[in-house]
C-alpha positions, 0 to 999 in steps of 0.5 A: 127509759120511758119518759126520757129523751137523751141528746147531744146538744148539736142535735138541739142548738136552741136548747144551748141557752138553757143548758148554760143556765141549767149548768151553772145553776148545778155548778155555780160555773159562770154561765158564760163560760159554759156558752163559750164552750157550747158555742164553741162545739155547736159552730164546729170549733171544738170536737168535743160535745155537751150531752143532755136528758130531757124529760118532757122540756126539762133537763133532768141531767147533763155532762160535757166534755171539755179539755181540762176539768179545772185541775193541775194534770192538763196531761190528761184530756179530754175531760167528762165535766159537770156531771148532774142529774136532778134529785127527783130522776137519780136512781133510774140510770140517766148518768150512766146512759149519759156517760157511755153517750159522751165516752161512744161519742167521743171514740167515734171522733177518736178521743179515747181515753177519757178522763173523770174528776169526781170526789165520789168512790163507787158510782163511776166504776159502775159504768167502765170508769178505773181510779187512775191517780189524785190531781188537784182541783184549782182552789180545792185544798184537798186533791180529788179522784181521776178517773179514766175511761178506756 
């Protein structure tokens, strides 16, 4: 993928900042809770990691991985969360190299299953994901799709 350079945020610890803000820009998550859980990662507290795309000093998509993606099945963790990526780089496969960086990342630490909270049909299936059930997101009236990675 010319153009693009795809890290894990461990990598690039001076990019945590940046990421925080971009994440919470997408999402409306307060930042801090995102920093909580990247200073978390980044001083070894937490197996889990945050992935990022860059094109030049942009982010043009990212995703986490965290415990539980704000929904009543804490049974099923860990949690891909936050998935983005910028409307001007949709279409050129950043999610999909993101999320098999997250699910190979995750493996090699021993975490497999993952598991997925989204409302679309169709695109995660593309890259390994099956519907699993219906959980329900805090403060959603609707139940959402989770999705499991093996």
């Amino acid at each position: 993928m010319n153009g693009y350079r795809f890290i894990e945020l461990r990598e690039c610890p001076c990019l945590k900042d940046k990421a925080a803000a971009w994440f919470h820009e997408k999402w409306g998550v307060p930042e801090n809770a995102y920093l909580e859980c990247m200073d978390a990662c980044l001083a070894g507290d937490s197996p889990y990691g945050w992935y990022l795309c860059l094109s030049g000093d942009a982010i043009a998509g990212g995703l986490g991985i965290i415990e539980n993606d704000f929904h009543d099945r804490k049974d099923l963790a860990p949690n891909v969360c936050a998935v983005y990526t910028e409307k001007d780089h949709r279409g050129k496969g950043i999610a999909g190299r993101l999320l098999t960086m997250a699910v190979e990342d995750m493996r090699t630490k021993g975490f497999s299953p993952l598991y997925l909270l989204t409302d679309h049909t169709g695109f995660y299936e593309r890259y390994g994901w099956v519907f699993l059930c219906m959980a329900q997101s805090d403060g959603e009236a609707e139940p959402s799709r989770m999705y499991i990675h093996r």
